[in-house]
C-alpha positions, 0 to 999 in steps of 0.5 A: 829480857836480855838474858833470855834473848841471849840464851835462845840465841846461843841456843840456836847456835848450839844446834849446828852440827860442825864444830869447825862451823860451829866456832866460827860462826859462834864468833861471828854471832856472837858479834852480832849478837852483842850488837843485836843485844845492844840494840835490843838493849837500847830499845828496852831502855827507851820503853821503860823510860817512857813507860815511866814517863806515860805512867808518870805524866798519868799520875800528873793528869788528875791523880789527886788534882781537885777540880773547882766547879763555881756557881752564880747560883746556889740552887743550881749547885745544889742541882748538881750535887744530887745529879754527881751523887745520884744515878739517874734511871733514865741515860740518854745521849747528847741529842735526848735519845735513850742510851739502852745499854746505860743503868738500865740494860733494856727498857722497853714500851708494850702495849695491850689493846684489850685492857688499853694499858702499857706496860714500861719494862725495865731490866737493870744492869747487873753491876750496880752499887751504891757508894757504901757497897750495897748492891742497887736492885729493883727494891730501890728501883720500886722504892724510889717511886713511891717516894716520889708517889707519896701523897704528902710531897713531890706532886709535881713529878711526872711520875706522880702526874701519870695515869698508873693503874692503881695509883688512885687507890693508894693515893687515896687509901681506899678500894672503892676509890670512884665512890669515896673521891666522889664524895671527897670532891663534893665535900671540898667544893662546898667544904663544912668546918671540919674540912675546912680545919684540917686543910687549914692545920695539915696543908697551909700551916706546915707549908707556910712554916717552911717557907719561912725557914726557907726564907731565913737561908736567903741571906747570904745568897748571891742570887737573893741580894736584891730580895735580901737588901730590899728586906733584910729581916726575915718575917719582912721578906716573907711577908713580901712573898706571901701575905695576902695583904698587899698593904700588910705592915710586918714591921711592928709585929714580930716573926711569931706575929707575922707567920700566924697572921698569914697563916690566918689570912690564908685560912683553909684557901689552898688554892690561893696559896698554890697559886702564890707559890707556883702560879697553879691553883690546883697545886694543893688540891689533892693535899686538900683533897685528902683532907676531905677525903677523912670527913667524907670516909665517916659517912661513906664506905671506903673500902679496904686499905689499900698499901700498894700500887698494883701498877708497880711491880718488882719482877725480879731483883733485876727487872721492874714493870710500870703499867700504866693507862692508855698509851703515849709514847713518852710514858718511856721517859716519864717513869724512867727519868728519876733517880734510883735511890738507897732504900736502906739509907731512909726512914721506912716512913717518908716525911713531909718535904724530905729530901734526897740524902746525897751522902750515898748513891749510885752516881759517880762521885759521892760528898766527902764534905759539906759547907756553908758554901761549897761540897766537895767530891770524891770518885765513887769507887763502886761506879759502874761505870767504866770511866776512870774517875781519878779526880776530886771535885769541889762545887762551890758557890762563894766566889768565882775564881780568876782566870776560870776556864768560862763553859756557857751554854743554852739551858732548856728554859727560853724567855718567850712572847706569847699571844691569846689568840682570842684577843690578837686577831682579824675580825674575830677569827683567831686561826685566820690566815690575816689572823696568823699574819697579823701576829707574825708581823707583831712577832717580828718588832721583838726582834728585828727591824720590820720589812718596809713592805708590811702593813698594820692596821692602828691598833692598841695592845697591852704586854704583861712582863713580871719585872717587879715593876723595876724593868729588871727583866732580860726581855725588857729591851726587846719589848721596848724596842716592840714599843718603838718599831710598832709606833711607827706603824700606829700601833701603841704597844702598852707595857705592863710591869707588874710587882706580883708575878702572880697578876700576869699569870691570873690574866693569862690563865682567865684569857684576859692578856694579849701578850705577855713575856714568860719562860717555858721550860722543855723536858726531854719529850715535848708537852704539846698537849699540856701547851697546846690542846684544845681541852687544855684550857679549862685546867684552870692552869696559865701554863696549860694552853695559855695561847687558848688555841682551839684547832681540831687538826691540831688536836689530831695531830697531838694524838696521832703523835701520843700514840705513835709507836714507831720512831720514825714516823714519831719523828715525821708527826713531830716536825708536822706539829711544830710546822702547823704551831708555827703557823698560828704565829702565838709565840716568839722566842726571844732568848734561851736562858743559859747556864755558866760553869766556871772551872779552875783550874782548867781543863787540859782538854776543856774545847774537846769534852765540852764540845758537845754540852747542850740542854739535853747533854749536861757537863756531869755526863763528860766528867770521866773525860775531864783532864786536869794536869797536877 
């Protein structure tokens, strides 16, 4: 750099005419420029120097550094290696709002009023590769919604929960579809031996045979010690979370024993089962269904075979539409919020309780190691992403390390007390003005001393908690706190642990509770016609309006709501639903259940990129800003 200075400067000299002038001022320039040149010198040295040490100091923050991630809870690991590993469809900002220009390019709702369907538009991005390479196009897109469509597993999802034209039909193998589940539905509500075979050998046994692998993982587990200690064999534990026999002695007989005889108990009663294992009778009726869908499709005509979903369909290698019936305004959030997977690293034919394969994905990081107790992580070089990922991470459920960096923050899940309406009111009118009051100022002793000035008739209430019949519950001391505050006023407040969880929900679901302590966990859009629809009670579900409100204005405003196509005025209907809900006075917050995230060693910047963590923002969403000084 020197050099050329020095020969554009004597350059310039050179282009004088006189000589006399020439010399002298090339003496004296040439004084200045040894001194310009010094300067420049000098300059030039600081700017590699600190070049040298930017670039240093780069390699010091993060480069080759691992950062330990420690986990209380092995589930919640676990949660978070297939959100690292995985790229989620749907990207969304740190208040829950879609991010348009994330894996998805464009994604948008179109409504068509002569067929009342809605088509989900979604154009990817074109930079999108897996892990090994593989390009992710709209075949993985299309792919990734059938596994989740599959009639064998992951009924739960909100993909597999929505009215998708033709849905039905694959599902159920069948073009005429109305005709064979017509007889199917008869079948099973009065099922013959055949029915009753095939649900008991295609549903409840392979289910109840994996629980109890799932059972045999516990031990060990931190989250499970109470559980383990309490039976630490195995066929004891599950016998606990799923014999039917409430006095049922697994200890003199062996394990082959004890899965057969609760598979023998259960017989083909799959309701039962769906209600031990997610308090939902309905959770294996459409298994059972298909069950006696293949008796009935003997003697009635099902119609062609049918392979496909004709509301799935691949436009392009970029473009994918999802049409659905009707319009809701969350449909946007439904089809797109699931991870987009490698077709071409799964069977072409999905097994029962498969699950997703971590090794290669789309996310930011893929899994280098696996053991017993701890994944470990390395950048994924083909992340679209444009954040440098120069950092390894390692997840790990063992122990927590001393001297951590701590990260809390509110989940979406929130312990709460609930109130039938039907059996917490004033003279027999659940929606009453002294209705709703009464329940706000029971509401009230949960979590504050009651105003002097409130008056409450003697009364006696029962309160279901499901506190293994130990008071081992976070609210306890807020109910217990109810019961002092409230006898004050003449109003005995019963406590009722129950051992079985499952007793709780069976009297919230058959309207028989007054109050009860539950968890509800919010999604991105919120549920109010599944929490709070009039229709919603006969689903024969606890969690579907367990407050048995009925309320024309309300269900007014739910539908003007699910239909509403502008953002603002969905806005506006939002705050008018949570506004006219409040008033009814059915539900009281008491706590939001939290996540902890230890991390070691700390983070440089940890108060900055954690700022904005919240129950909609997860931690992962900040790992490209994370700096860890080597």
């Amino acid at each position: 750099m020197k050099i050329t200075i020095g020969k554009i400067w004597n350059r310039k000299i050179e282009s004088k005419k006189s000589k006399n002038t020439k010399v002298k001022i090339i003496k004296v320039k040439k004084r200045k420029i040894k001194i310009k040149n010094f300067v420049i010198l000098g300059i030039g040295i600081v700017l590699v120097v600190s070049t040298i040490y930017i670039l240093e100091n780069r390699r010091k923050i993060n480069k080759y550094t691992t950062l330990v991630v420690d986990y209380t809870d092995s589930s919640e690991m676990e949660s978070d290696v297939v959100k690292m590993t995985q790229l989620s469809l749907l990207t969304t900002d740190k208040n829950g709002d879609i991010v348009y220009d994330g894996v998805a390019s464009d994604i948008s709702l179109k409504y068509d009023s002569p067929s009342d369907t809605t088509k989900v538009v979604i154009n990817l991005s074109s930079k999108l590769s897996f892990s090994d390479g593989v390009k992710l196009t709209a075949d993985d897109v299309v792919f990734s919604y059938y596994w989740l469509l599959d009639e064998t597993g992951n009924s739960d999802s909100a993909v597999a929960n929505l009215p998708i034209v033709g849905l039905e039909e694959y599902t159920y193998n069948s073009s005429n579809v109305e005709q064979i589940l017509t007889a199917a539905r008869a079948e099973l509500d009065k099922p013959t031996d055949s029915t009753k075979t095939l649900i008991a050998k295609n549903v409840i046994t392979p289910f109840l045979t994996s629980q109890l692998e799932w059972v045999r993982t516990l031990y060990g587990v931190s989250e499970y010690a109470d559980l383990t200690s309490k039976y630490p064999v195995a066929k004891d534990l599950f016998a606990y979370l799923y014999g039917p026999k409430e006095k049922y002695n697994s200890a003199t007989h062996d394990e082959a024993a004890v899965l057969a005889e609760v598979i023998s108990e259960y017989g083909y009663d799959y309701d039962s089962l769906g209600y031990a294992y997610t308090g939902d009778y309905d959770y294996f009726k459409k298994a059972a269904l298909l069950q006696a869908l293949e008796v009935v499709s003997k003697t009635t005509d099902r119609g062609d075979s049918v392979s496909q979903v004709s509301g799935i369909k691949q436009v392009s290698d970029t473009s994918v539409e999802i049409t659905i019936k009707g319009f809701d305004s969350s449909y946007i959030y439904d089809v797109c919020d699931i991870f987009v997977l490698p077709k071409h690293k799964y069977n072409s034919t999905l097994e029962v309780g498969s699950s997703i394969d971590c090794t290669v994905g789309a996310g930011k990081y893929t899994v280098s190691e696996r053991t017993e107790n701890a994944v470990s992580l390395i950048a994924n070089p083909k992340f679209y992403g444009t954040k440098p990922l120069n950092l390894n991470v390692r997840l790990d459920c063992s122990k927590i390390a001393e001297n951590s960096y701590k990260l809390f923050y509110n989940t979406n899940a929130y312990g709460y007390v609930g109130f039938n309406v039907n059996n917490v009111n004033v003279n027999g009118d659940p929606l009453s003005k002294e209705s709703c009051e009464l329940r706000s100022n029971l509401s009230k002793a949960f979590t504050q001393d009651l105003p002097s000035d409130i008056v409450l008739s003697p009364a006696e209430y029962t309160i279901y908690i499901g506190a293994d019949g130990t008071g081992n519950h976070p609210a306890m001391e807020a109910i217990k706190q109810a019961v002092t505050r409230l006898a004050a006023y003449h109003i005995k407040l019963n406590i009722k642990d129950v051992v079985d969880e499952n007793v709780m929900w069976e009297a919230i679901d058959s309207g028989k509770a007054q109050m009860w302590c539950g968890v509800w966990n919010e999604k991105l859009t919120p549920q109010f016609k599944q929490k709070y629809y009039s229709t919603s009670i006969n689903s024969h579900n606890a969690s579907y309006n367990p407050y048995k409100i009925i309320s024309a204005d309300l269900d007014a405003l739910i539908d003007e709501y699910n239909i509403c196509k502008d953002k603002t005025d969905l806005r506006t209907k939002y705050e008018q639903i949570k506004s006219e809900i409040a008033s009814y006075s059915i539900e009281q917050v008491l706590y939001n259940k939290s996540k902890t995230v230890y991390f070691s060693p700390m983070p440089k910047n940890a108060e900055k990129v954690f700022k904005n963590i919240n129950n909609k923002y997860d931690w992962i969403n900040e790992i490209g800003n994370i700096k860890i000084v080597n």
